[in-house]
N, C-alpha and C positions, 0 to 999 in steps of 0.2 A: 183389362181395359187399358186402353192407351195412354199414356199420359196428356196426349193431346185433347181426347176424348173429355177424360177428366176436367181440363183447363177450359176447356168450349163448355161444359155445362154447367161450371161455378162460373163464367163472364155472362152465359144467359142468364141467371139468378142476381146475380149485383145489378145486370145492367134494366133488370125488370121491375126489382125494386126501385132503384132510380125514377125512373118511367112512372111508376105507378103512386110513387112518391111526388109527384107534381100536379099528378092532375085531380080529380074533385074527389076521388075517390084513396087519397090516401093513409085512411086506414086500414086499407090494406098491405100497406106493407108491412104491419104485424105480422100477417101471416104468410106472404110466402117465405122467409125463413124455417117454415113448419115446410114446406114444398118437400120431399124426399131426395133434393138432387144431392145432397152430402150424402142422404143414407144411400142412395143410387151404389155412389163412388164407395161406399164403406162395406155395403151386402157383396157387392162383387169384389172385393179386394179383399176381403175376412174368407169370403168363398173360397177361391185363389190360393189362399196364403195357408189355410188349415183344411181338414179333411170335412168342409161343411159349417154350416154357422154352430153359434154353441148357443146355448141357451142364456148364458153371460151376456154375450153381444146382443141379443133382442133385450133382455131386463137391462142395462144401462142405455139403451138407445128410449123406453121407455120411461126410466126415471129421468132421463137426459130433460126431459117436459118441465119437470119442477126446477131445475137450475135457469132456464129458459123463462119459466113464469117467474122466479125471484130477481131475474136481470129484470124482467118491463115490470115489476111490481115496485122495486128499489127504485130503479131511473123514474119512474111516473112520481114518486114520492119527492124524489130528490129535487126533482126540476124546477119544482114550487120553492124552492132554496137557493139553488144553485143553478151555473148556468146547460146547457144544454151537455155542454162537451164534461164536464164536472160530473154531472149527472150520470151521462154515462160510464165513465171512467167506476165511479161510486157501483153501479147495477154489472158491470163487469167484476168490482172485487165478490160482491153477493154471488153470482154466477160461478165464479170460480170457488167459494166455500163449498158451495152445493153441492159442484161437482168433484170436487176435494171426497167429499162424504161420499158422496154416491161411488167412488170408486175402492176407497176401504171396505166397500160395505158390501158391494158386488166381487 
């Protein structure tokens, strides 16, 4: 996949949560983040790069959920504290422990 390819469909994904983050319905942009466009760019480039996916690469892409759920679980906590940008930063270090774990573990 091209890199251009690549770079065109992570700017539709920022620029649609944006989008959907302003108007009445933005709780959704929880979830396009879950949207497949990374794994898009990771299934074809894991393809690519090795003789086929591994069974590795599906089991961290599936435990990848719960680093993801302790980022909006931590920041949803924090925010009641702290301010928005804090918050995140806080649900970013939990996200990163997780997947600290998940990758010793895998």
């Amino acid at each position: 996949m091209s890199l251009v390819l690549k770079i065109l469909l992570s700017v539709i994904l920022v620029v649609s949560i944006d989008f959907v983050g302003k108007g009445k319905f933005g709780y959704l942009t929880s979830m396009l983040p879950l949207f497949p466009t990374f794994g898009i760019i990771a299934f074809i480039s894991v393809d690519h790069s090795t003789n086929g996916l591994t069974n590795r690469f599906v089991l961290a892409g599936i435990l990848s959920l719960a680093a993801y759920a302790t980022f909006l679980i931590v920041s949803s906590i924090c925010v009641q504290y702290f301010s928005v940008y804090t918050s995140a930063m806080i649900g970013i270090i939990g996200w990163i422990l997780i997947a600290f774990c998940i990758v010793q573990w895998v």
